[in-house]
N, C-alpha and C positions, 0 to 999 in steps of 0.2 A: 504493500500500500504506500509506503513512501516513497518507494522508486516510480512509482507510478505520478505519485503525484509532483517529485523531482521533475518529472518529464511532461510535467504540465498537464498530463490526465484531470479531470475531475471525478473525484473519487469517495463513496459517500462515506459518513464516520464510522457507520455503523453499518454491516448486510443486514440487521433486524430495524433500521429505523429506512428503510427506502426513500429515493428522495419521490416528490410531489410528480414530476413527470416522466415517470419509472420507463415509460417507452422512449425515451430519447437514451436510455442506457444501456450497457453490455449486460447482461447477469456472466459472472467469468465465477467457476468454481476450480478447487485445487484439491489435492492430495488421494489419498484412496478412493475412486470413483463409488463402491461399493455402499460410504457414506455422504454420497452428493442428496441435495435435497433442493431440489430446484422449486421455483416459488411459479405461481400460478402467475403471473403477470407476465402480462405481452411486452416484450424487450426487443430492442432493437434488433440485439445479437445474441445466441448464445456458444459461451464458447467453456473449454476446459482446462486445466495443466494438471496432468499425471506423469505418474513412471512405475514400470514395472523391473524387478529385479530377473522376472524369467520369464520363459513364452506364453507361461498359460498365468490367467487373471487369477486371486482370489477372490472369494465370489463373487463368481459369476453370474446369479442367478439375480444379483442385484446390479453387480457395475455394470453391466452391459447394458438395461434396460436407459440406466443412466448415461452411460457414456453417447445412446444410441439419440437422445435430445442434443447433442453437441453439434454446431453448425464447423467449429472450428476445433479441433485439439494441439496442441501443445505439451510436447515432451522434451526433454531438457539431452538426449543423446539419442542415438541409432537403434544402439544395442538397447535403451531403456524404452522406446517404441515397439519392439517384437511384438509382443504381446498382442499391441492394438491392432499391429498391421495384420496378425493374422485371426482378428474377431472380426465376428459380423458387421461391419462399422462403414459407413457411407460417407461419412466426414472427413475432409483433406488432415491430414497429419501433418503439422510442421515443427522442425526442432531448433528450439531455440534453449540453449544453456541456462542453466542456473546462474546464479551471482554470488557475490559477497560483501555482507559488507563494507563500504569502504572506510571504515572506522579501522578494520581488518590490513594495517597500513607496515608496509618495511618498516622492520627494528631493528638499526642498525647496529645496537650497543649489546648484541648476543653476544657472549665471552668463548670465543672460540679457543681460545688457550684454557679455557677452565678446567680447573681440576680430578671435575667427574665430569664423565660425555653422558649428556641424556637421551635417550630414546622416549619418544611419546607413542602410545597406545590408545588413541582417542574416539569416543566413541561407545552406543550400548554394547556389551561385552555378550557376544551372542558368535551362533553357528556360523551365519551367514558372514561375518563379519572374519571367522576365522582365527578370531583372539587366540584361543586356545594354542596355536600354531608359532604366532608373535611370541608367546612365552615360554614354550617349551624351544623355541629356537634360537630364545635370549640366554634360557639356562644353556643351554647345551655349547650358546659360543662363550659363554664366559663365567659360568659357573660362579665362584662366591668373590670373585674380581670387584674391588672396592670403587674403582676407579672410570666404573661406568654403568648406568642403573638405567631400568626399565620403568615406567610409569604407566599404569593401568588406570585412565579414566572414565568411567563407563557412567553417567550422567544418575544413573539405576542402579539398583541393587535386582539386577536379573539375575538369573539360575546360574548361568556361566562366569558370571563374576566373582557370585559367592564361593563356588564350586573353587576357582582359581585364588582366589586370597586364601579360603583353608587350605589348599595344595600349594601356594608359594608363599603366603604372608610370611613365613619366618623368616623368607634370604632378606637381607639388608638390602640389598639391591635391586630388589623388584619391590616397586610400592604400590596401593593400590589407591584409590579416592575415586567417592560415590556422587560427590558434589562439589558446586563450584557457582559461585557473583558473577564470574568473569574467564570466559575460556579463554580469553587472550593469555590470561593470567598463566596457561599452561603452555602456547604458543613461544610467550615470551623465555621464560625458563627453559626450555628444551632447546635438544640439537640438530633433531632428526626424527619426522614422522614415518611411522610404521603402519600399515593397510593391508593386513595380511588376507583380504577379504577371498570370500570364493562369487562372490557377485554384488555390484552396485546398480542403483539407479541413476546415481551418481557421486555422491560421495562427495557431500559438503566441507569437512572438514579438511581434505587434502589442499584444495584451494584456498583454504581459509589459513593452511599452513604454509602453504607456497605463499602467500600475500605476504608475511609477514620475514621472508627471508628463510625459512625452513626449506631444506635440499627433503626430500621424501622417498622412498620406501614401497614401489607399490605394486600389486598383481597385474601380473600379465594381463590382464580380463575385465569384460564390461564396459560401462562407461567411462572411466578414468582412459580407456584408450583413446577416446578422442579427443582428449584435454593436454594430457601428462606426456612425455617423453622424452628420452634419456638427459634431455640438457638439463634438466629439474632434479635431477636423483636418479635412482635405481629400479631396475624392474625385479620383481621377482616372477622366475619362471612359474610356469605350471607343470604339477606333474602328471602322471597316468591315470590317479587315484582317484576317481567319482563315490560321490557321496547323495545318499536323496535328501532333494529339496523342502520332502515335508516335515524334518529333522528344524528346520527354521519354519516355512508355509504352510502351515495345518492343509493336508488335504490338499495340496500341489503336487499332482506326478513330475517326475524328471526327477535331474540329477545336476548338480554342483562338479564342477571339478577342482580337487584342492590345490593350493598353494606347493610348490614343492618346497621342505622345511629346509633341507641342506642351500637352497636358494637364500633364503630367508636371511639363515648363518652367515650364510659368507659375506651379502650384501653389509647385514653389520657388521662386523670386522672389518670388513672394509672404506666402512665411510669412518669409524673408530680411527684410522691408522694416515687418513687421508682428510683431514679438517681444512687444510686452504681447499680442497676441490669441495667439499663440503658447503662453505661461504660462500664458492663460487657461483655453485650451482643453485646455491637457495636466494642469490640476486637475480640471477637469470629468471628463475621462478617467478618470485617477486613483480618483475617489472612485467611480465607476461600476463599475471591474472591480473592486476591493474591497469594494465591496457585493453585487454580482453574480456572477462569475465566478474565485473561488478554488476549489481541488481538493477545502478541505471542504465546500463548498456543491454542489459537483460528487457527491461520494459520498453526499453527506446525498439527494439526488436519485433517486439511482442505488440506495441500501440501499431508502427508499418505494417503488418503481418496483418492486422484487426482493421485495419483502413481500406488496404486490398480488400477484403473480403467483404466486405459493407461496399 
């Protein structure tokens, strides 16, 4: 809503207070289609922004009927589209990225000399996400090594987080926290984001780490592939290993492919041992999603996109 209205939209305060001549406006819904609830009023335009992490919706038996009122849809990657393109859907699909805040600004005062190297973990701590993986690949490259620590931020107290703080809370070097004022606050502190994910829709927080001069860490796969590469950080491969998706998706057939861990390893050790390529590459980052990928340049997309179509 503020990038929109940055970019001169008029935008009402409230979706439960409609303005006075409700047909001169868009109705525009976001997030899980499955809870759109669209209003009885004749609008101008109706339009949507979703993402999907895999080909097939969950449920279906509600998004679709919803997504199927959309004159316009809006998906933020290729891969986070799948889904739509292959439902019953009449509606032009157009992809337009996410953003970040631009509050979310280069910190140039990160101590790259400091005397423990952090890795960040950021994010609900879950399957899809692949956490699990991040940390058994942090023990395994550096064991009870004082001199460089893992941070496990996971917004929640989900299953997999609790699970992971009773299985690693004793090392010194892997820490966990459930909350946070201010995520910058973990941005700023850290050295190097980690995304050991097995699929995004897009993956807000990589971007939100790359803004801020953070070199990153991330899977081969999904939507980060049309964003992230090699000049920003590391990839980690993927390996052979499929896992099913409704292990995260209640009731999603398919399967996930995992992270490969010895990728993961190495990747750290390696930006551990290499901190000027590290700096380097998390300015590159940097100046990339602030020239590319902020919410106003996201709206400013999205208002052209919605003009056409009107």
């Amino acid at each position: 809503m503020k990038a929109f209205k940055q970019v001169g939209a008029e935008v009402p305060d409230s979706p439960f207070n409609p303005p006075k001549k409700v047909e001169q406006y868009i109705e525009l819904h976001w997030a899980d289609p499955a809870f759109w609830g669209w209003s009885n009023q004749k609008v101008t335009l109706k339009a949507g922004i979703a993402l999907s992490e895999h080909r097939s919706l969950m449920h279906p038996e509600k998004a679709i009927p919803n997504l199927q009122q959309c004159e316009v849809l809006f998906c933020p990657a290729v891969s986070a589209a799948q889904a739509f393109y292959e439902a019953p859907l009449s509606c032009p699909i157009e992809i337009v990225p996410f953003g970040i805040d631009e509050n979310m600004t280069f910190f140039p005062s990160r101590d790259w000399e400091d005397d423990v190297f952090k890795f960040l973990l950021i994010g609900a701590a879950q399957f899809r996400k692949g956490s699990w993986l991040a940390v058994e690949a942090f023990r395994e490259a550096f064991g009870d090594r004082t001199d460089v620590q893992l941070t496990v931020a996971s917004f929640s107290e989900t299953p997999m987080f609790q699970r992971l703080r009773r299985e690693y809370g004793r090392y010194e070097n892997i820490k966990f926290y459930d909350k946070t004022s201010d995520v910058r606050d973990y941005y700023h502190t850290h050295h190097v984001l980690v995304s050991s994910h097995l699929a995004e829709g897009w993956g807000l927080t990589i971007p939100e780490a790359m803004a801020t001069g953070m070199p990153c860490i991330i899977s081969r796969c999904s939507a980060p592939r049309e964003y992230f590469q090699d000049l920003f950080g590391w990839w980690i491969e993927m390996s052979d290993l499929y896992a099913p998706v409704d292990q995260c998706l209640t009731g999603v057939k398919g399967s996930w492919r995992l992270p490969n861990k010895d990728s993961i390893k190495a990747q750290m050790l390696y930006a551990v041992e290499h901190r000027d390529e590290c700096e380097e590459k998390g300015k590159v980052a940097s100046q990339f999603v602030l020239e590319n990928l902020t919410w106003k340049q996201s709206a400013e997309k999205i208002c052209q996109i919605l003009e056409r179509h009107l």
